[in-house]
C-alpha positions as CSV (number, residue, x, y, z in Angstrom):
1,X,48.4,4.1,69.4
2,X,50.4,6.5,70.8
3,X,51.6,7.5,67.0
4,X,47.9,7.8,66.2
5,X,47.1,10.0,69.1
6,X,50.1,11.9,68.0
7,X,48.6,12.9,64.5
8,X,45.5,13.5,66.3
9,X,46.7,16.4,68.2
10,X,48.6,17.9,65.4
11,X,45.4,17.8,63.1
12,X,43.6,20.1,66.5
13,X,46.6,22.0,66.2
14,X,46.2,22.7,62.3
15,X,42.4,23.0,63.1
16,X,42.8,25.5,65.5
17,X,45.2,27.4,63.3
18,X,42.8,27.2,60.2
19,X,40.3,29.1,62.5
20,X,42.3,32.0,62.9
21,X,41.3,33.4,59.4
22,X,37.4,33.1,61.1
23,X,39.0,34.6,64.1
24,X,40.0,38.1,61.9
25,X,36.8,38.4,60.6
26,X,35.9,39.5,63.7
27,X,37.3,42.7,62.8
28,X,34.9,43.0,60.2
29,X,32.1,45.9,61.2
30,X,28.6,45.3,59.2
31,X,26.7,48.6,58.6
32,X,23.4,49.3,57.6
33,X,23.7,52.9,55.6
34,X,21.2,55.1,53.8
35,X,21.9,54.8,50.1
36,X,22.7,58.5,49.9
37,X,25.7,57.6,52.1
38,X,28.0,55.3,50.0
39,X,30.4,58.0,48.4
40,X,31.2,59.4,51.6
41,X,30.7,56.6,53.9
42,X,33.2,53.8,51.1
43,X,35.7,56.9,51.7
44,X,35.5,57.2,55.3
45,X,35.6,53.2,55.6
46,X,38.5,53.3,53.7
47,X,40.6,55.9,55.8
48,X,38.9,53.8,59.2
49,X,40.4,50.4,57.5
50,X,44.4,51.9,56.7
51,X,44.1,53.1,60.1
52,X,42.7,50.3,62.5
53,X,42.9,47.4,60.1
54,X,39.1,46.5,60.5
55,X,37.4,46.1,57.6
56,X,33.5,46.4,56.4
57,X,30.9,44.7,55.0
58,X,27.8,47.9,54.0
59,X,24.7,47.3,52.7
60,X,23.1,50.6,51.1
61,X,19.3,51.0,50.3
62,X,16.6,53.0,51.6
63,X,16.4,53.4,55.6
64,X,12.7,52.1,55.7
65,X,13.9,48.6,53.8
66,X,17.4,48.4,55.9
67,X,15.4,49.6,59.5
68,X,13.3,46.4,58.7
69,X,15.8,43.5,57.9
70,X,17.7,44.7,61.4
71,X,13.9,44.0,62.7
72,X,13.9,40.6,61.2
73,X,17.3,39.8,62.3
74,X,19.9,40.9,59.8
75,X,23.4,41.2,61.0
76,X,24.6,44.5,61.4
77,X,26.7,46.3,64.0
78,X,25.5,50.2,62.6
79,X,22.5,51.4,61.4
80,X,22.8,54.9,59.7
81,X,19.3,56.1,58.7
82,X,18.1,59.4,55.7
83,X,16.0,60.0,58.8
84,X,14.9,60.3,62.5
85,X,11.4,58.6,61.9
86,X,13.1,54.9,61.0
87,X,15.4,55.2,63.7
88,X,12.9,56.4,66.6
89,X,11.5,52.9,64.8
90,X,14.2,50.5,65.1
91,X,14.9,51.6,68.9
92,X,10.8,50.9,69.3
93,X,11.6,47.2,68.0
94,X,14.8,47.4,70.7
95,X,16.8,46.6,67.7
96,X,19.2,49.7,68.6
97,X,21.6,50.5,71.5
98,X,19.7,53.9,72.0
99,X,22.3,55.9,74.2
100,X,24.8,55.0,71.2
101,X,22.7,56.9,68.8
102,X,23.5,60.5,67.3
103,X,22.2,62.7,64.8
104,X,25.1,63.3,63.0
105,X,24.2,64.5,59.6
106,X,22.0,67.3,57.8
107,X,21.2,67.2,54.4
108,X,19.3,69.2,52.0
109,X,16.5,67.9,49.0
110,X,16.8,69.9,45.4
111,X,15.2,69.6,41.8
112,X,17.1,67.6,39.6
113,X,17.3,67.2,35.6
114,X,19.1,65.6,32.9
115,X,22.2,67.4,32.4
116,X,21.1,68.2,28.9
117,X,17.9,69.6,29.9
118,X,16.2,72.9,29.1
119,X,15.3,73.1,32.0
120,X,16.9,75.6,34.4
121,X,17.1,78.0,37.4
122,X,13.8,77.0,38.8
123,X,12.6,79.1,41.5
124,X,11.3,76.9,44.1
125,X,8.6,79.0,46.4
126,X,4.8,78.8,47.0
127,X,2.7,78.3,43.9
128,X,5.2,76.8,41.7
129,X,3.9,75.1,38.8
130,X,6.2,71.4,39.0
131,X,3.6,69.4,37.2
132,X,3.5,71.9,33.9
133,X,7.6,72.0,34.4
134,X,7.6,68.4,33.9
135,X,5.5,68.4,31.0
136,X,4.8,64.9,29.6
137,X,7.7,63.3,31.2
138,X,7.7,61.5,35.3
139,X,8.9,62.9,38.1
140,X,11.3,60.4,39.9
141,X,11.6,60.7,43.7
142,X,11.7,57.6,46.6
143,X,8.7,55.9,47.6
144,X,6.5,58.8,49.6
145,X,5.3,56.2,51.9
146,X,8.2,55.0,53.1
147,X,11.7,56.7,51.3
148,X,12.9,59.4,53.0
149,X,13.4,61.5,50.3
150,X,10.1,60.7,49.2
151,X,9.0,61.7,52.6
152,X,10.9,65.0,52.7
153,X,9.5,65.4,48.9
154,X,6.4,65.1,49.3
155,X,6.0,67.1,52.8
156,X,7.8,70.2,50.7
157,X,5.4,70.1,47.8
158,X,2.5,69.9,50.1
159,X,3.6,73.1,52.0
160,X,4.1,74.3,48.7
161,X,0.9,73.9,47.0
162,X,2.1,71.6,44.3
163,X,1.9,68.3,45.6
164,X,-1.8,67.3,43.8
165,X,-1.2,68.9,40.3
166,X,2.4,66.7,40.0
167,X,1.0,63.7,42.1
168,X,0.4,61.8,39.2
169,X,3.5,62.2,37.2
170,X,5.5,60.7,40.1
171,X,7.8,57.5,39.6
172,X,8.6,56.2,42.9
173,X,11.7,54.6,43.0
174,X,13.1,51.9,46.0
175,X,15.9,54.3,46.9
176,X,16.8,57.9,45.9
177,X,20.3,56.4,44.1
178,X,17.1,54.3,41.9
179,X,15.7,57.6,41.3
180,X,19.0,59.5,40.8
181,X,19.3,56.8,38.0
182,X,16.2,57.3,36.3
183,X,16.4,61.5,35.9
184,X,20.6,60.6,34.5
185,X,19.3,58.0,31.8
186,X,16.5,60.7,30.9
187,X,13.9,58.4,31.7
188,X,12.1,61.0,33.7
189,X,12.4,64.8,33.1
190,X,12.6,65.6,36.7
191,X,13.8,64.3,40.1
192,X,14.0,65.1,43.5
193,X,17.0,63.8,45.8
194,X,19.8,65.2,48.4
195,X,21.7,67.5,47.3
196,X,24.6,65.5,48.0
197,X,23.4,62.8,45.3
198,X,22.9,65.0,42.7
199,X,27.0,66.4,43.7
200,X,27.9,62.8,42.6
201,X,26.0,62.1,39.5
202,X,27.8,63.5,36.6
203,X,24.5,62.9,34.3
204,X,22.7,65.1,36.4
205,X,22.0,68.8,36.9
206,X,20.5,70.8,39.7
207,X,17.9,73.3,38.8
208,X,16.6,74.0,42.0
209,X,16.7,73.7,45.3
210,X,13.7,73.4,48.3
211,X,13.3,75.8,50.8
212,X,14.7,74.1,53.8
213,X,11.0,75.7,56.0
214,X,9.2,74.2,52.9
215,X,9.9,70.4,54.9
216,X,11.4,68.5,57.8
217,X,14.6,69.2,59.4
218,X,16.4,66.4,57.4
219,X,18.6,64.3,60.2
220,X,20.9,61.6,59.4
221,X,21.3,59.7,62.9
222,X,23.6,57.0,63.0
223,X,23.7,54.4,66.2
224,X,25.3,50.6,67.0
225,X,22.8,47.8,67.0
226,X,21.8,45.9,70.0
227,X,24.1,42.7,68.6
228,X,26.7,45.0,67.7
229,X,30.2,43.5,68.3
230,X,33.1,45.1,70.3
231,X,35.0,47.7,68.8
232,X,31.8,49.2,66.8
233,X,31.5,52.0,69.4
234,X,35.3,52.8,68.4
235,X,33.9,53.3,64.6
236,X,31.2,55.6,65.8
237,X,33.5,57.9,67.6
238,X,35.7,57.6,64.2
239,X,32.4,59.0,62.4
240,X,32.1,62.2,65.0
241,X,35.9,62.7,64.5
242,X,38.0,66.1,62.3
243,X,38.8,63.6,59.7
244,X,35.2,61.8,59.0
245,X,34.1,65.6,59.1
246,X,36.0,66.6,56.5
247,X,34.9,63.7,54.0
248,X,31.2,64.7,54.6
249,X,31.7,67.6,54.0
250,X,33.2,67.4,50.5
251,X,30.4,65.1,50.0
252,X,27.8,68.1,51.0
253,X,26.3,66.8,54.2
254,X,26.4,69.4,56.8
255,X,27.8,68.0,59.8
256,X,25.9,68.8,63.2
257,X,28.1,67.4,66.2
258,X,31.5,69.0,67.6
259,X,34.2,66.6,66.2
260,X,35.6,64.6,68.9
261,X,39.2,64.0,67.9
């Protein structure tokens, strides 16, 4: 009996040890991040990870879609948004820690074409003409309704006076990386995304760029979640920091806070 009751406690022992691998995943830090953010974000996770050890789990798609699955109970610890409307919406569902959030990022939206496009230098101002520009081809951008580049987009053209002519040659795309993809494989003549997309697409050019009066201040604010586990407000003060600043910018996003270390 007593041999018995012997093994027994080793095998908690052993137990106890095999849950020490669950244990580290605690350092793990889940973030929710605006698909325009995963060049610069993967970089700055990587130089947060040699540094502290913690490691990430990101999902990337389109703020409206990833302000949503936070609603419906999706695990994440950050939630960096393309814009201030999706987060003024996940702190309305008390999904965010609202004194954690910041507006860290600005960004800016330009007209993009296949790289081996004819078409060039576009001068972006009232009255311009995007619908005969794009001919017979689409127009990719996000989702008006509900992207934030499709938001931004469509808010420029309208102050523009372009937005009905070119309304009906517009592909709307889940993300703006879906329609960074469509204007590289030529399968639309024309696209609008962040300048800092088109930086990263090599099958892309820019031929334009929108007056930044023509739409919305664009804001990238980033906050913790209300579940968000310990050590996540460490991360955020990583993102504010000299060394996060200087991977943004590379990337083209202009940063808008004083660095904090």
């Amino acid at each position: 009996m007593l041999r018995i009751s012997g093994l027994f406690t080793a095998f908690v022992i052993l137990a106890g040890a095999s849950l020490s691998p669950a244990a580290a995943e605690d350092k793990t830090i889940t973030v929710f991040a605006a698909a325009s953010m995963k060049n610069a974000l993967d970089e700055i996770d990587a130089a947060y990870t040699a540094k502290t050890g913690v490691k990430f789990s990101v999902s990337y798609a389109a703020s409206s879609v990833l302000a949503k699955q936070i609603e419906q109970g999706a695990p994440a610890d950050v939630f960096v948004s393309a814009d201030t409307d999706w987060m003024d919406y996940a702190i309305s569902r008390k999904t965010i820690n609202e004194p954690s959030r910041v507006n860290l990022l600005g960004n800016s939206i330009v007209l993009i074409a296949p790289k081996d496009s004819k078409v060039d230098n576009v001068t972006i101002t009232q009255g311009f003409d995007l619908a005969k520009l794009a001919g017979d081809g689409r127009i990719a951008t996000g989702d008006v309704k509900s992207v934030p580049v499709g938001k931004y987009a469509k808010a420029a053209l309208e102050k523009l006076g372009a937005w009905q002519a070119a309304e009906p040659k517009f592909a709307m795309a889940e993300s703006v990386r879906a329609a960074l993809t469509l204007v590289a494989r030529g399968e639309a003549n024309l696209g609008i995304v962040y300048a800092t997309d088109a930086k990263v697409e090599p099958g892309v050019k820019i031929v334009g760029t929108f007056p930044a009066e023509s739409h919305p201040a664009i804001i990238y604010p980033v906050a913790a979640t209300t579940t968000a586990k310990d050590g996540t407000s460490d991360y955020l003060a990583f993102l504010r920091s000299s060394a996060a600043k200087t991977i943004l910018e590379k990337y083209g996003f202009k940063f808008l806070v004083s660095p904090t270390i």
